[in-house]
KOLVODREN-238771 format. One record per residue: residue number from 1; chain; x negated, y, z of N, C-alpha, C in turn. Coordinates in steps of 0.02 Angstrom, whole numbers. Layout:
residues N
NUM;A;X;Y;Z;X;Y;Z;X;Y;Z
...
//
This chain:
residues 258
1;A;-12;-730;-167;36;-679;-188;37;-672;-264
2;A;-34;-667;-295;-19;-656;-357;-7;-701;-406
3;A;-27;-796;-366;20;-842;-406;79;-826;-418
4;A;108;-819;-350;197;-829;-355;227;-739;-399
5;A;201;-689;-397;196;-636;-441;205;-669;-512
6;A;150;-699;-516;136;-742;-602;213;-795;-627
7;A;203;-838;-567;276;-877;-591;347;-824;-608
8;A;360;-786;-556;416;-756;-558;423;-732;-631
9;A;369;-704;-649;355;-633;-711;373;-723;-785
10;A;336;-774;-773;353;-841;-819;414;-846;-844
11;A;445;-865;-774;514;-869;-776;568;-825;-797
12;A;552;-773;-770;591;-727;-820;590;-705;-879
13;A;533;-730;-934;514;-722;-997;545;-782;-1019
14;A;540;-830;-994;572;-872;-1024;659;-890;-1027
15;A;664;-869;-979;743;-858;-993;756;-823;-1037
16;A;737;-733;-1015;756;-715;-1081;764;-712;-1182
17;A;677;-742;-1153;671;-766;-1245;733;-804;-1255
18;A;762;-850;-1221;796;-906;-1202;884;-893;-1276
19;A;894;-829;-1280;923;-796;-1310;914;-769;-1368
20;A;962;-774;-1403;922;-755;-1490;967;-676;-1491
21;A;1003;-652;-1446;1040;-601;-1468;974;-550;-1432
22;A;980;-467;-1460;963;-416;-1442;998;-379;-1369
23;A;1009;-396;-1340;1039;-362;-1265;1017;-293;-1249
24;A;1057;-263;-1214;1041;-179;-1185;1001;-173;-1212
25;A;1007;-150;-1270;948;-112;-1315;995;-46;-1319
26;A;1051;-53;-1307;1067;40;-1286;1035;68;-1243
27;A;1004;55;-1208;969;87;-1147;911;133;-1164
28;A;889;96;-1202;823;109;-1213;844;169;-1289
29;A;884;182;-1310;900;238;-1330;940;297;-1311
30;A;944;310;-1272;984;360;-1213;929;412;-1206
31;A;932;480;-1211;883;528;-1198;862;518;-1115
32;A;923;494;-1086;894;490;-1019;950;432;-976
33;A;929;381;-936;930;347;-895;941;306;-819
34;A;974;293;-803;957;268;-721;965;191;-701
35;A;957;205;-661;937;125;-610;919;119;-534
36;A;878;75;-532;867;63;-438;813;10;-444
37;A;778;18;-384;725;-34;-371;729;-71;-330
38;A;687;-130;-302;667;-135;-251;601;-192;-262
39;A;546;-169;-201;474;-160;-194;454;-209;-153
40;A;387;-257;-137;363;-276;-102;304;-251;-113
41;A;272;-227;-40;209;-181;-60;157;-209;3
42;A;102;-211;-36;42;-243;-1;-7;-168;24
43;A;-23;-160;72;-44;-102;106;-131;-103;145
44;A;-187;-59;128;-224;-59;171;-256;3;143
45;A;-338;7;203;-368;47;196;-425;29;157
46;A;-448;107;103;-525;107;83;-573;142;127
47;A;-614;102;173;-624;147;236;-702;179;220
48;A;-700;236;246;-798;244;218;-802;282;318
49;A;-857;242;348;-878;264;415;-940;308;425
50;A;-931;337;472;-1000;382;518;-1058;350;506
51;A;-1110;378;497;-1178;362;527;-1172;317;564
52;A;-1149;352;632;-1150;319;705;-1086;282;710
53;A;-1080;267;656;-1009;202;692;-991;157;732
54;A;-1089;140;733;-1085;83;772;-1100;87;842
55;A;-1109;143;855;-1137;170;935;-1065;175;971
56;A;-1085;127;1049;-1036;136;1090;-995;223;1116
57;A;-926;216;1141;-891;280;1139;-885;301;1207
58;A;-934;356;1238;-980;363;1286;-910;376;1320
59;A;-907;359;1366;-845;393;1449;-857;477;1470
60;A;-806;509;1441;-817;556;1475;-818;580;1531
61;A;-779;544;1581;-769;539;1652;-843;540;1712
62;A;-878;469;1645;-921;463;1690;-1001;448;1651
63;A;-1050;491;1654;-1099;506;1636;-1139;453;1636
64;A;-1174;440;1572;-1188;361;1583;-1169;286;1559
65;A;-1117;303;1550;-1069;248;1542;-1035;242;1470
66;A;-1001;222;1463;-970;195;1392;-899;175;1397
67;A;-870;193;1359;-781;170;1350;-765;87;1328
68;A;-809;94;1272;-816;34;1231;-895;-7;1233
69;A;-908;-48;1202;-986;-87;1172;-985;-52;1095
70;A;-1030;-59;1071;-1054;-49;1006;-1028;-81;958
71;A;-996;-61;893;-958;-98;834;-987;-138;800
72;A;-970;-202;786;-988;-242;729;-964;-209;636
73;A;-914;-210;662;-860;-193;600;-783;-174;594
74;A;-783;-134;553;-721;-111;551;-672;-136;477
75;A;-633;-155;472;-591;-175;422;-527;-170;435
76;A;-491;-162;371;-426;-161;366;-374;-215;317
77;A;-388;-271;355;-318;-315;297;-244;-286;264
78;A;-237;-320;229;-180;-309;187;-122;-316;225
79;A;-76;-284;245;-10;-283;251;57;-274;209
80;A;93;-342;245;150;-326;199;214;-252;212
81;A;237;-247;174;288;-204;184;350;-204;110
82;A;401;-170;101;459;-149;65;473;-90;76
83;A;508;-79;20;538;-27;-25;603;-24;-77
84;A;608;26;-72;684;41;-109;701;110;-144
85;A;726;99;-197;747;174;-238;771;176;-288
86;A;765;225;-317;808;229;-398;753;247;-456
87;A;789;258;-534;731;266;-569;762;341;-603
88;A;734;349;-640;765;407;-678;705;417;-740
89;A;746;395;-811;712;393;-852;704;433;-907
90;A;654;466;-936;673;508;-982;637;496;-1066
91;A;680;482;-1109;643;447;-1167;606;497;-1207
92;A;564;498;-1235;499;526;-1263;505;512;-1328
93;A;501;435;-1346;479;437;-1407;528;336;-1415
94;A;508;313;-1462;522;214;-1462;462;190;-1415
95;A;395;229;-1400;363;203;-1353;327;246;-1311
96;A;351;277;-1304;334;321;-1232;418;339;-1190
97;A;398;334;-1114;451;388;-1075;424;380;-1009
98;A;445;431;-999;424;494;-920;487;449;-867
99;A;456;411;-822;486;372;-768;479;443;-679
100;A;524;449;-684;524;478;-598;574;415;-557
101;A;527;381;-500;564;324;-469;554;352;-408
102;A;597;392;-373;588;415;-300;613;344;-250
103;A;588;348;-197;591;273;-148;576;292;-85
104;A;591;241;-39;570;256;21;529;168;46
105;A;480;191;88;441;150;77;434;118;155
106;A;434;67;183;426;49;251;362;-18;246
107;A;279;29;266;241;8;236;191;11;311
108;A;199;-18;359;144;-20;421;75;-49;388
109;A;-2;-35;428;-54;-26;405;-101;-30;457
110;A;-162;-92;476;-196;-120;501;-271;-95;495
111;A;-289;-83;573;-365;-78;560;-389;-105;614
112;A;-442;-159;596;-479;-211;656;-535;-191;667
113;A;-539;-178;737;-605;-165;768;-649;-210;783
114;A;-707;-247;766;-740;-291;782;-780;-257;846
115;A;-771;-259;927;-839;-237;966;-897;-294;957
116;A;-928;-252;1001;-995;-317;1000;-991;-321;1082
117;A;-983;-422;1115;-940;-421;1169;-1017;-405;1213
118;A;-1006;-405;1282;-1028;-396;1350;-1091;-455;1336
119;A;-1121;-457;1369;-1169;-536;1375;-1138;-581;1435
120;A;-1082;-554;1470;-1047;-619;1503;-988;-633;1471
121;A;-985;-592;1411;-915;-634;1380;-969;-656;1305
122;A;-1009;-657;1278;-1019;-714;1228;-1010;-783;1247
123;A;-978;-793;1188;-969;-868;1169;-1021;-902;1138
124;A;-1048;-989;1156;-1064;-1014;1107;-1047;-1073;1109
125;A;-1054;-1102;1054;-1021;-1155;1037;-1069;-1245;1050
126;A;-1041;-1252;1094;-1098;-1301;1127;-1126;-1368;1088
127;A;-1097;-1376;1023;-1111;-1420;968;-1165;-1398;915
128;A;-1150;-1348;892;-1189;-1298;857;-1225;-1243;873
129;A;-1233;-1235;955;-1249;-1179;964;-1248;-1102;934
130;A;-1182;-1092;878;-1180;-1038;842;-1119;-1000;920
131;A;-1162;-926;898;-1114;-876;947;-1043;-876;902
132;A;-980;-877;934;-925;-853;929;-918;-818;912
133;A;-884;-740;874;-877;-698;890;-789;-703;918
134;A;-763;-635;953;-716;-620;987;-648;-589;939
135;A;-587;-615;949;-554;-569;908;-540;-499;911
136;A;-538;-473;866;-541;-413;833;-495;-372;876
137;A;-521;-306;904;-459;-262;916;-427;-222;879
138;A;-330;-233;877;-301;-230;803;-284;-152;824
139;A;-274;-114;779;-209;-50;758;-205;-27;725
140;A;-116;-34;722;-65;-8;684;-41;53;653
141;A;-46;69;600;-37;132;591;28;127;560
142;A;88;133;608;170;149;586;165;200;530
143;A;213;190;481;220;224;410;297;204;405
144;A;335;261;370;389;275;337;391;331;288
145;A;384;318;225;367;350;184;430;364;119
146;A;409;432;107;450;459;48;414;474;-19
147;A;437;421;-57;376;418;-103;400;478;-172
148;A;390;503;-225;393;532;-294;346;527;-341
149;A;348;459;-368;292;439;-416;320;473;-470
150;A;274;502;-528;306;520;-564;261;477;-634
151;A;255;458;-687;240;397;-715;274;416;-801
152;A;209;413;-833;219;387;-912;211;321;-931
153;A;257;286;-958;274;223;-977;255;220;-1037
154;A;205;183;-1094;171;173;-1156;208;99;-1167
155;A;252;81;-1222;297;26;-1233;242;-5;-1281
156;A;262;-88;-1299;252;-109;-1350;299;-105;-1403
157;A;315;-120;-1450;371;-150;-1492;401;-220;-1461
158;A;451;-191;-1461;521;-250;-1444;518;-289;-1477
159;A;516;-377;-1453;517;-437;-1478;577;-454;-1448
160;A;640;-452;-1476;681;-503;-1476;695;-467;-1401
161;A;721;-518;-1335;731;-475;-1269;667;-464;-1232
162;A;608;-419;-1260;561;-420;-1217;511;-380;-1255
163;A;480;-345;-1190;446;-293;-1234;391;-271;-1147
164;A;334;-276;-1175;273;-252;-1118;275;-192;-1123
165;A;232;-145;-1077;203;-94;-1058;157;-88;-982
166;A;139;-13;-1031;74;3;-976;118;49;-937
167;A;75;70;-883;115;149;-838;61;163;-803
168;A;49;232;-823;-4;262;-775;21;349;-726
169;A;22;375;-674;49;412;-649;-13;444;-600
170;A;60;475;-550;26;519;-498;87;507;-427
171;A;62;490;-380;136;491;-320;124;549;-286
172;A;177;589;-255;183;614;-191;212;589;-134
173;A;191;567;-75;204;527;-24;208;585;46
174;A;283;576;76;283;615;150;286;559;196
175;A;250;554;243;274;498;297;329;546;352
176;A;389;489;343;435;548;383;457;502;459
177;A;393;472;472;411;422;534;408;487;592
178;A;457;456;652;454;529;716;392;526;739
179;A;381;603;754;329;617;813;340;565;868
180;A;378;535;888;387;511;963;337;441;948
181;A;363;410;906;337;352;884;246;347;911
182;A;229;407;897;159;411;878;106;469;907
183;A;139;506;979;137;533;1039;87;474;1084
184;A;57;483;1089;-6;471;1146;-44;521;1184
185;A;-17;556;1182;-37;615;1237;-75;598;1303
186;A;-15;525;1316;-23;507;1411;-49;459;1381
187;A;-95;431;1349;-113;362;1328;-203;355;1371
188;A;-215;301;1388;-285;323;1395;-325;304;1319
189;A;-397;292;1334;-426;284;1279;-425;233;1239
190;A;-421;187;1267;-431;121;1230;-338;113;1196
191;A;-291;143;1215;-219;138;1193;-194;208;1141
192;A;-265;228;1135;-234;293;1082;-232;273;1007
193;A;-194;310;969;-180;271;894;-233;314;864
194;A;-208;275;794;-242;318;720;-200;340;687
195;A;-216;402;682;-164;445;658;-181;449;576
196;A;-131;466;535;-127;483;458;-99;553;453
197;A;-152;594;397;-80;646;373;-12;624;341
198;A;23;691;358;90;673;331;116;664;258
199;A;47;724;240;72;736;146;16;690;115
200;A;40;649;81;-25;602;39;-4;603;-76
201;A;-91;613;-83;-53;602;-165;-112;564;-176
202;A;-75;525;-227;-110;457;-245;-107;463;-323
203;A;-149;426;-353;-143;387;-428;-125;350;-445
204;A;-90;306;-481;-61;250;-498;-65;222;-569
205;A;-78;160;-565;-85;117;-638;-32;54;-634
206;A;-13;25;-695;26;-23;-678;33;-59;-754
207;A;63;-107;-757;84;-152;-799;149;-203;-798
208;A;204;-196;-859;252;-236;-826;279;-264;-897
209;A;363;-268;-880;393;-302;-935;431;-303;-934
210;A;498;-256;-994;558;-255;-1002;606;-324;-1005
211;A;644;-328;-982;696;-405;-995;745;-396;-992
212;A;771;-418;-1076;847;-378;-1071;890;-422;-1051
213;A;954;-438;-1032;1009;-438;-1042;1069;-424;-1077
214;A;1113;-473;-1042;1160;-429;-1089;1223;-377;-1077
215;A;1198;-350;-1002;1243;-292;-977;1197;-243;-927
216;A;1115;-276;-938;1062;-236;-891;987;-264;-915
217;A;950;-218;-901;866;-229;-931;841;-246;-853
218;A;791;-306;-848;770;-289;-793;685;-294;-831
219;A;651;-260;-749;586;-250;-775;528;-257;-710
220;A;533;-315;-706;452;-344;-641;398;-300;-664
221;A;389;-268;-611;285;-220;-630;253;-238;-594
222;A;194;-244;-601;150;-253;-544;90;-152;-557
223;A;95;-125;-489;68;-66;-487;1;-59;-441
224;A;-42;-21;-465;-91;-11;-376;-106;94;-368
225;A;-98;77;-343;-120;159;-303;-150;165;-260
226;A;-182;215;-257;-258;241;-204;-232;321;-199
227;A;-243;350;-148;-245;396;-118;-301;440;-147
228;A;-282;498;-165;-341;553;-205;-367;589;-151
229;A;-353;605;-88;-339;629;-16;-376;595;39
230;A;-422;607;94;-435;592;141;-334;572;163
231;A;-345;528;200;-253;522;252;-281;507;315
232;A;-353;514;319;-353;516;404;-341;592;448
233;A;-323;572;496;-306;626;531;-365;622;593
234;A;-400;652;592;-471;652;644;-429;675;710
235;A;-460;628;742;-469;635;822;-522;584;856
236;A;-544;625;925;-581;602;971;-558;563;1019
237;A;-558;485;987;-546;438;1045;-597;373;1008
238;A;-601;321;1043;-646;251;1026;-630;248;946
239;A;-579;229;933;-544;208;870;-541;276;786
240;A;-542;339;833;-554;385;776;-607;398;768
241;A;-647;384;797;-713;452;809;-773;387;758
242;A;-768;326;749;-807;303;709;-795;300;635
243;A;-712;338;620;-706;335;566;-729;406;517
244;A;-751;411;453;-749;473;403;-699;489;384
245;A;-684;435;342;-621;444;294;-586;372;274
246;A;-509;379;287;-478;329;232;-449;362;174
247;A;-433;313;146;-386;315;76;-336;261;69
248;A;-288;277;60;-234;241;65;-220;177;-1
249;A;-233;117;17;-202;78;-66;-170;31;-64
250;A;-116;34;-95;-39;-1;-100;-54;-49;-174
251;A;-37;-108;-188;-17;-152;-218;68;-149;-206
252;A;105;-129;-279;187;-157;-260;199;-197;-325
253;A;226;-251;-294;282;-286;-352;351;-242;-355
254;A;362;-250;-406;439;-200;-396;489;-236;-468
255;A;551;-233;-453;592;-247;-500;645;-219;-509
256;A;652;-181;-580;688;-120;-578;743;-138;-634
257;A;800;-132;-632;871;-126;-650;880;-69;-676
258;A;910;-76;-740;940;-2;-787;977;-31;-843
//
């Protein structure tokens, strides 16, 4: 991902230098601004677990017994997802301005359960005698999100059509996916989800690069954000009850038009 990130961000520097004229450099003098985005966003968890994480998730039914085996590990890979929105810019200074980019974000989110299997389901591998392990049991945590990053932009000086900066912020995030979606009421145990709160605020850092034109600036960033907020939503089933806490962290490419 972050090769082809790298080429894209090449290529578009080089076109633009490509030009000896100054382009939309009105823009960038306007007390205030607009535009539109759109996002590819890489998604997972910072997970911190129980004590007892690894202890099987006893049956309540039946005394004795167990729902699950005992955990190896828990992890969460990266997921892809997109996004979309506008910008709204407000100029400060020749190198500072106050970015509000509201978006909506369609960003699903993975967490693998490693059990530890039965002794009539290990595997081994009759060449190497190394045990197998079993694939992972996956879930999904559905997300539709309303994002309000709000973001100070620190410029360099303009070279010709091109000019870097930093951006460091704060988001407010609602997930406005339906209750129905995510209703397990009638579920048994092993089919119940992981739930997230609804309201999440995060931090954000980033780095990118103005590219002018000559009827529009565009500007590739690369951003990351982490969640300042527990976003788990505790409950008692196999899949919640070994977790403490997540934190939410997004990687987005984004390329923004103004």
């Amino acid at each position: 991902m972050i090769k082809k990130i790298s080429l894209v961000l090449l290529l578009s520097f080089a076109g633009v230098s490509a030009f000896a004229q100054n382009w939309a450099g009105g823009v960038d003098d306007d007390p205030i601004h607009f535009g539109f985005m759109f996002q590819y966003i890489s998604s997972e968890y910072k997970i911190q677990k129980k004590a007892d994480w690894r202890n099987p998730y006893p049956n309540p039914d039946v005394p004795g017994s167990n729902v699950t085996n005992g955990l190896n590990a828990i992890s969460s890979p990266p997921t892809p997802g997109f996004g979309l929105g506008f910008v709204v810019n407000f100029r400060l200074s020749e190198h500072a301005d106050i970015r509000l980019t509201p978006g909506l974000g369609f960003t699903d989110r993975v967490l693998d359960y490693q059990f530890i299997p039965p002794e009539s389901d290990v595997i081994v591998d009759p060449v190497t005698g190394i045990y197998l392990t079993q694939p992972p049991t996956s879930k999904k945590v559905q997300a539709t999100m309303v994002d309000v990053p709000v973001g100070l932009k620190l410029k360099s000086d303009r070279r010709n059509n091109f000019r870097a900066y930093l951006l460091l912020g704060a988001k407010y995030s609602r997930d406005i996916i339906s209750k129905k979606k995510i209703d397990d009421s009638g579920n048994s145990l092993l089919e119940k989800y992981v739930k997230n709160q609804r309201n999440i605020l995060s931090y954000e850092a980033g780095v990118g690069f103005d590219l002018y034109f000559e009827y529009f600036k565009l500007s590739p960033e690369l951003k990351f954000s982490q969640s300042y907020n527990n976003v788990l939503k505790p409950e008692d089933h196999p899949f919640s009850a070994p977790l403490d806490k997540l934190f939410l962290r997004n990687v987005q490419f984004s390329l923004f038009f103004e």
